[in-house]
C-alpha positions in Angstrom: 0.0 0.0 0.0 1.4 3.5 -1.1 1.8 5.8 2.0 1.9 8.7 -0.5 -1.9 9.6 0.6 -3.9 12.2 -1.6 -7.3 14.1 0.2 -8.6 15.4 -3.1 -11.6 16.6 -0.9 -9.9 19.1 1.1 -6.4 20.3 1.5 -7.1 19.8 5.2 -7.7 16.6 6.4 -10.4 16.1 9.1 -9.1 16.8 12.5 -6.1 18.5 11.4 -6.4 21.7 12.7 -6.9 19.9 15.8 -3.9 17.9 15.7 -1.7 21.5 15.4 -3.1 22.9 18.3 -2.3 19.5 20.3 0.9 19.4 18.4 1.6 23.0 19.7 0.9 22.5 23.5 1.8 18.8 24.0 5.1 19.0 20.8 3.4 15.5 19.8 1.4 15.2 16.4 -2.0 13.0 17.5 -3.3 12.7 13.8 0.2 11.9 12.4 0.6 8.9 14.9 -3.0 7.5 14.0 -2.1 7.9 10.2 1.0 6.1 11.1 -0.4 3.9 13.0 -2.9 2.6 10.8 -0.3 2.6 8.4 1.4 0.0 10.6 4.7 2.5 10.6 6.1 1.7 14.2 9.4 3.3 13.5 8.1 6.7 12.9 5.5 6.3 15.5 8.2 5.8 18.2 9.7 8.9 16.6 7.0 11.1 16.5 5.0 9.9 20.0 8.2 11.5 21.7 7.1 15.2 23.8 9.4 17.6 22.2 11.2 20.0 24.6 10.4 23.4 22.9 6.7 22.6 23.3 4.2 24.9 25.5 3.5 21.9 27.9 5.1 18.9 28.6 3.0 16.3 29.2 4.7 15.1 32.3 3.1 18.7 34.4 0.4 18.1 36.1 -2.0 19.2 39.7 -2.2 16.6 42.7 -5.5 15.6 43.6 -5.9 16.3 47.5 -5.5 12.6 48.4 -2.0 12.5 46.6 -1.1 16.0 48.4 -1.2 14.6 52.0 -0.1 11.0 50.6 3.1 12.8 49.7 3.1 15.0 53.0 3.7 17.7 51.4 0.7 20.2 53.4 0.9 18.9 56.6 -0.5 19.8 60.3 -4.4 19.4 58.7 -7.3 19.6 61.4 -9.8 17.0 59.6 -9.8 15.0 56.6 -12.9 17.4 55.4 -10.0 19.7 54.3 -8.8 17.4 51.1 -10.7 18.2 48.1 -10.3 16.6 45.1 -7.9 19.0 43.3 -6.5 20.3 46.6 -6.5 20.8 50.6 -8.4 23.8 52.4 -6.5 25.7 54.5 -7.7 26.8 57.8 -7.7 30.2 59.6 -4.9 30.3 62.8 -4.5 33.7 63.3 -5.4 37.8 61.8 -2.8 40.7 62.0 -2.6 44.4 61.4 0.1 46.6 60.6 1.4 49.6 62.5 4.6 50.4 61.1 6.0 51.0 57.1 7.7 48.3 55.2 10.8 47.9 53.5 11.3 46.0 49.9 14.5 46.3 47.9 15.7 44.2 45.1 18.6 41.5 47.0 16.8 41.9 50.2 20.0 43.7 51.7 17.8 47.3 53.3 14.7 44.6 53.2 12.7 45.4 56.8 8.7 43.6 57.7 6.8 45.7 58.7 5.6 45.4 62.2 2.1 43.8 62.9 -0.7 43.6 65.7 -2.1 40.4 66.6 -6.1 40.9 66.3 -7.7 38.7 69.3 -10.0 35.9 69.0 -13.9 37.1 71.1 -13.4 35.1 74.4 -16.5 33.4 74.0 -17.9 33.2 70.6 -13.9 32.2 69.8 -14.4 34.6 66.5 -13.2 37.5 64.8 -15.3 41.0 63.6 -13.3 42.5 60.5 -14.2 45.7 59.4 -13.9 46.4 55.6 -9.8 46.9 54.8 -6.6 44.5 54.4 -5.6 42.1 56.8 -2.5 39.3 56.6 -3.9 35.9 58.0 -1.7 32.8 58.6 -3.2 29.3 58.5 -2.5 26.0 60.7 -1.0 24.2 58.1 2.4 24.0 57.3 3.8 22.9 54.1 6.6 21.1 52.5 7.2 21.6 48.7 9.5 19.0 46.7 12.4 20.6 44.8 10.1 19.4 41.5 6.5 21.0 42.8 5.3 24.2 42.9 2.1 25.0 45.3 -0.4 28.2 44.8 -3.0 29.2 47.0 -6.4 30.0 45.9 -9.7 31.7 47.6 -12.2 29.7 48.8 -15.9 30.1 46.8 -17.7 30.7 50.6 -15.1 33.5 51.4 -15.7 35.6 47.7 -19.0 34.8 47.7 -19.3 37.3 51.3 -17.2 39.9 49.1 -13.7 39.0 50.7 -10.7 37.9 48.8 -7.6 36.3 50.2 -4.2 36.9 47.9 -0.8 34.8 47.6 2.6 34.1 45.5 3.5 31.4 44.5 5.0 28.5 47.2 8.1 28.1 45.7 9.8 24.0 45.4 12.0 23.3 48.3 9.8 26.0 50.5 9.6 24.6 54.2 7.1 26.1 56.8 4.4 28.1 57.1 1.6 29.8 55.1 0.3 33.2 55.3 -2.0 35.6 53.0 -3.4 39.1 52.1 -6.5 38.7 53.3 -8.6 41.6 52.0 -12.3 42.6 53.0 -14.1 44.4 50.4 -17.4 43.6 51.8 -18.6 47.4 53.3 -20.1 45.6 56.6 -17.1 43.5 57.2 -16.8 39.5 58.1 -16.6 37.6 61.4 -14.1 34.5 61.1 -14.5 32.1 63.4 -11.2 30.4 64.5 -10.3 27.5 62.0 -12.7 28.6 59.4 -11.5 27.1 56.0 -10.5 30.4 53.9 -7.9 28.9 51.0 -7.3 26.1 49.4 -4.0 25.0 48.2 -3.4 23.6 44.9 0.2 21.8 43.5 1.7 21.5 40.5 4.7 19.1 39.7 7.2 20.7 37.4 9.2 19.8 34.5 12.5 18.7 36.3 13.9 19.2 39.9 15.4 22.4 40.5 17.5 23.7 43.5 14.5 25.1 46.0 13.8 27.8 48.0 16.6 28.8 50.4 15.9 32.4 51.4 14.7 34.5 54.7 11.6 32.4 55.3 12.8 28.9 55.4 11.7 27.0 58.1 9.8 30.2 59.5 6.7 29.3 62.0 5.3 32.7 61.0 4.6 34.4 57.8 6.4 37.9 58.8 10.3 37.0 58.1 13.2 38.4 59.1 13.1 41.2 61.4 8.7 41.0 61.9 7.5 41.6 64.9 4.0 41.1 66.6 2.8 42.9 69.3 1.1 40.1 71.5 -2.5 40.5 73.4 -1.3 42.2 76.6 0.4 44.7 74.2 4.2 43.6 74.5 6.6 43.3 71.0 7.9 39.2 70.5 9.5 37.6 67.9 6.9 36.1 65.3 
């Protein structure tokens, strides 16, 4: 059988547009390899069914379910199983600060100074907090653990929107140790009232193309979210060590 194929239909073979688009993200040709393969052409199959490196996505990147998150430890300290979703873990609310001084950001982190914070107290007996409208940094009770091949991003929960509050993060970089933190930002005009643990985020991870060196930088290892040089004024007014 000639492999010399003629469409004398159309100059575009059904599904071919298709197959460039999947060719583009992916670097591997889908309609080739079933032409080939019907072909019975198992040479240039192996060939072609290889992901090329200059493509858009390799097809090796993908997000952890929630069970595979906590299977591989990598967010830890959870409160319930009720926090592992199916493409991620909730996150749950530990504590709400303020700031009272300016902040310092430079490029190598050399004249780089936190600004200083005010913890904002729990009610004694409802064990909740009133926020009015305006921007807030929350911390949560999990900690994490990122692989040097993962990446981890944190995203706002529907319920939390939903009220008119959004909740803001970077990216957790691979090799990050220690704790999580957020803007936590209250557009809602007649404010929100947290209660302590509330789920607010969810955190999502993403495996990456190779392992690269990881995070080594100021917050490593950090049981707070302030870094180097924070400070939180505790309850009875006092300045501590975050």
């Amino acid at each position: 059988m000639s492999r010399n194929l003629s469409w004398r239909s159309t100059a575009r073979p059904p599904g071919m547009k298709g197959s460039q688009i999947i060719g583009f993200t992916y670097g591997i040709d889908y309609w080739g390899l079933s032409m080939l393969g019907s072909l019975g052409d198992k040479e240039h199959s192996a060939v072609l069914g290889k992901e090329k490196a200059n493509s858009t996505l390799m097809c090796s990147t993908m997000i952890l379910s929630g069970a595979s998150i906590i299977k591989r430890e990598i967010v830890r300290n959870l409160l319930s199983a009720h926090q592992i979703q199916p493409c991620g873990v909730d996150i749950s609310f530990r504590r709400v600060l303020n700031w009272t001084s300016p902040a310092t950001v430079d490029f190598d982190n050399s004249r780089r100074q936190a600004a200083n914070t005010f913890e904002i107290p729990f009610h004694l007996e409802k064990g909740a907090v009133a926020l009015a409208q305006g921007s807030y940094l929350v911390e949560f009770n999990e900690t994490v653990r990122i692989p040097p091949d993962y990446i981890a991003q944190i995203f706002v929960r529907s319920s939390l929107w939903r009220s008119g509050v959004l909740l803001t993060a970077g990216v957790i970089d691979a090799g990050y140790k220690g704790a999580l933190g957020a803007l936590l930002d209250v557009r809602n005009p007649h404010g929100i009232a947290l209660y302590k643990n509330a789920k607010l985020g969810q955190v999502t991870v993403h495996t990456l193309d190779k392992k690269v060196e990881g995070y080594s930088d100021i917050y490593q290892f950090s049981p707070s979210t302030l870094g180097r040089d924070g400070q939180v004024k505790d309850r009875v007014g006092g300045l501590g060590r975050a």
